[in-house]
C-alpha positions in Angstrom: 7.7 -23.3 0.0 8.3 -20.4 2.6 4.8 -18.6 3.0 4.7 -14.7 3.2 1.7 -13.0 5.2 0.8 -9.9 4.2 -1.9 -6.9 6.4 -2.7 -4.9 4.1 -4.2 -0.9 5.5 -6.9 0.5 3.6 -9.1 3.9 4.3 -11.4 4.2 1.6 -12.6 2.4 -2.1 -9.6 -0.4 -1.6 -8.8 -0.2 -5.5 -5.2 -1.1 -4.9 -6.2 -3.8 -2.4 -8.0 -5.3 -5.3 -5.4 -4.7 -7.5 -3.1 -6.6 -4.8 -5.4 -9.5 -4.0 -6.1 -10.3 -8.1 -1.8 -10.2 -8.5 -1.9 -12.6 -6.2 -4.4 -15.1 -7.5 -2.6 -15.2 -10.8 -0.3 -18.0 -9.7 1.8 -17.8 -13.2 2.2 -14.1 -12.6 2.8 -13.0 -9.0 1.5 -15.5 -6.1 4.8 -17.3 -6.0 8.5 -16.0 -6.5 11.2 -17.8 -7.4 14.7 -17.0 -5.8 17.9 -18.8 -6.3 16.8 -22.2 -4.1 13.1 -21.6 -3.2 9.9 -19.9 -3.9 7.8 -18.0 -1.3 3.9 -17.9 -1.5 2.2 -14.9 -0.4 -1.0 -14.6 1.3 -3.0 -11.6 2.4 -4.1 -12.3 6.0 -5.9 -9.4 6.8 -7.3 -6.2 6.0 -7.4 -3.3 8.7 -9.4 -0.4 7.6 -10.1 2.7 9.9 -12.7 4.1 7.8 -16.7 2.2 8.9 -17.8 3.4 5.0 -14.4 2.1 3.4 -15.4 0.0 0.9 -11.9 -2.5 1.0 -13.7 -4.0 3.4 -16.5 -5.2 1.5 -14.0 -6.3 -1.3 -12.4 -8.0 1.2 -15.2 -9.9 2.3 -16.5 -10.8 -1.2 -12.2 -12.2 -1.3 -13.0 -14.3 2.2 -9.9 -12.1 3.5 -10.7 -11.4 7.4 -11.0 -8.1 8.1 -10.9 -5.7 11.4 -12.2 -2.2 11.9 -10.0 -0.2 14.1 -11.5 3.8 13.8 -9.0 6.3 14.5 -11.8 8.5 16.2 -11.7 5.9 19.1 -8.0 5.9 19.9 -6.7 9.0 21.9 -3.3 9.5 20.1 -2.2 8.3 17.1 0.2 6.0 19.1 -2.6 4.1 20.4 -4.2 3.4 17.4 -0.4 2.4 15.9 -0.4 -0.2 18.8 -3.7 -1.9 18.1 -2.7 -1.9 14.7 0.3 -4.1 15.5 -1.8 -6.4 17.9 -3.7 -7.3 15.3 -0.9 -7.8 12.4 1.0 -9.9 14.9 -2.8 -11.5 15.5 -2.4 -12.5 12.1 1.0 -13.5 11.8 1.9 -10.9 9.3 5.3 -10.4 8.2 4.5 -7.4 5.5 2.5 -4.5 6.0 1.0 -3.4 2.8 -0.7 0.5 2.7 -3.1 0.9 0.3 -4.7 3.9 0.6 -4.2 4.6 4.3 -4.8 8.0 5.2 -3.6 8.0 8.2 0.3 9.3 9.3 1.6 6.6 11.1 3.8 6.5 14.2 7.5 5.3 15.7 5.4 2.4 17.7 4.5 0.7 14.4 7.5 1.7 12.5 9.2 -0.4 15.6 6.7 -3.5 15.1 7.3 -4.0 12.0 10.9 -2.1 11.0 12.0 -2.2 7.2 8.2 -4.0 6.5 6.3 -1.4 6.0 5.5 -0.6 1.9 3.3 2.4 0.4 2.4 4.0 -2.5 2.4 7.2 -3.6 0.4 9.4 -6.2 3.5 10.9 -7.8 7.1 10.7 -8.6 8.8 11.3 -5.3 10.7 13.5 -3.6 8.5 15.7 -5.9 5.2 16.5 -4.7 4.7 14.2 -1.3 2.2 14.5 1.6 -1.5 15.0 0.2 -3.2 16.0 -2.5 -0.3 15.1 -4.6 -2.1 15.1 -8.1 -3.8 18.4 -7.6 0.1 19.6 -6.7 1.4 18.2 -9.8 -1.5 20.0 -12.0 -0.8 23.4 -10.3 2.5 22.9 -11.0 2.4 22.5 -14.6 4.7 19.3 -14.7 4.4 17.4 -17.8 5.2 14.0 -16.4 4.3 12.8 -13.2 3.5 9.2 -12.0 3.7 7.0 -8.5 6.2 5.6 -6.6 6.5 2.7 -4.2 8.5 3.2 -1.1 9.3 2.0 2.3 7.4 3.4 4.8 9.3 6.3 7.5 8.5 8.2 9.4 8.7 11.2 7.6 5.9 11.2 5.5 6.5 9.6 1.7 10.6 9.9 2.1 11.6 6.4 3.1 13.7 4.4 0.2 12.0 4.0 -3.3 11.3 0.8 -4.8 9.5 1.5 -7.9 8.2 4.0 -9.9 6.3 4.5 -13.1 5.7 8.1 -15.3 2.8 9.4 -16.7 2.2 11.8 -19.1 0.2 15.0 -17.5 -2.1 16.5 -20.9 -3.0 19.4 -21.4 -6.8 18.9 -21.1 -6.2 16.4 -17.9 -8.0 17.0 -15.2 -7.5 16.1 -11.1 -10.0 13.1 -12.0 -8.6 12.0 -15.7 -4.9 12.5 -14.4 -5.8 10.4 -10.9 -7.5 7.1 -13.0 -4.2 7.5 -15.4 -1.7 7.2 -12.1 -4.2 4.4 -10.9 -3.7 2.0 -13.4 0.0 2.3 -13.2 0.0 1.9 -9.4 -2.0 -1.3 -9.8 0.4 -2.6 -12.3 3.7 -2.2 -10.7 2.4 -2.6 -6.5 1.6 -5.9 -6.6 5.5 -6.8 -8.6 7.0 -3.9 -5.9 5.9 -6.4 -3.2 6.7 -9.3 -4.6 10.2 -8.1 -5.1 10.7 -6.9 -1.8 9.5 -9.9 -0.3 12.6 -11.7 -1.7 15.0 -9.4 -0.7 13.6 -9.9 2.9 14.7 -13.5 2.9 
């Protein structure tokens, strides 16, 4: 069985790092994928989190998943904070970077460590409302479906290739909050099969 490692970057509450981690325990459902001649396992190796308050961190201790704090107010450029980040995946043997809730814009250097292995997701239905604040843009918009989308990382921020995507409906009475948990539950439904997926095409 060929093993996968994922790193997984998280800034803040870590919900789809849960969401990722529980996928993965379910054996049956996600942990191993079967291609044509063998199955892959994967394995979250370790969480990087920029954020000291970020509380992925403590769900990754409670999970016995290592984790390393690299603060982005420490690193003069965003380049040297790219680079640590890559020691420390390649630390780790990862093979998969995973961003999950990583609010920070990311750089050539680790776009080069780790090219065409990069995965985020995204708080709408892209091209249509990328870069921050996404649901906030879809409720000033008036849209009446919006959703998330799971992409390859690039370095233009939320246009590298899709990989999945699932709508939601957008209410009249929703609100940033109600609209948000709505988009949540369908990112932590369809990351954790995104990365599977991709895994296999990467063999």
């Amino acid at each position: 069985m060929k093993k996968i490692f994922l790193g997984v970057l998280a800034s803040g509450s870590g919900s789809n790092f849960a969401a990722i981690a529980q996928a993965l325990s379910q054996t049956d459902s996600y942990t191993s994928a079967r291609t044509d001649d063998f199955k892959i396992e994967l394995k979250i190796s370790v969480l990087i989190y920029n954020n000291p308050q970020a509380y992925a961190a403590q769900r990754a201790k409670d999970l016995n998943i290592p984790t390393v704090l690299l603060d982005h107010r420490e690193y003069a450029s965003r380049e040297k904070l790219d680079q640590s980040i890559s020691d420390v995946l390649k630390a780790y043997e990862v093979d998969l970077v995973i961003m999950a809730g990583w609010m920070r814009v990311i750089t050539q250097v680790l776009l080069d460590a780790f090219p065409n292995r990069l995965l985020n997701i995204h708080p709408s239905l892209l091209p249509s409302f990328p870069g921050i604040r996404a649901v906030e843009q879809a409720l000033t918009y008036g849209v009446k479906i919006t959703g998330c989308t799971v992409h390859v990382v690039s370095l233009e921020v939320d246009r590298g290739p899709i990989l999945a995507q699932a709508a939601v409906e957008v209410l009249p009475t929703d609100t940033t909050a109600s609209l948000q948990a709505k988009i949540q539950l369908e990112e932590h439904r369809i990351y954790p099969k995104a990365i599977t997926a991709y895994c296999q095409k990467l063999q």
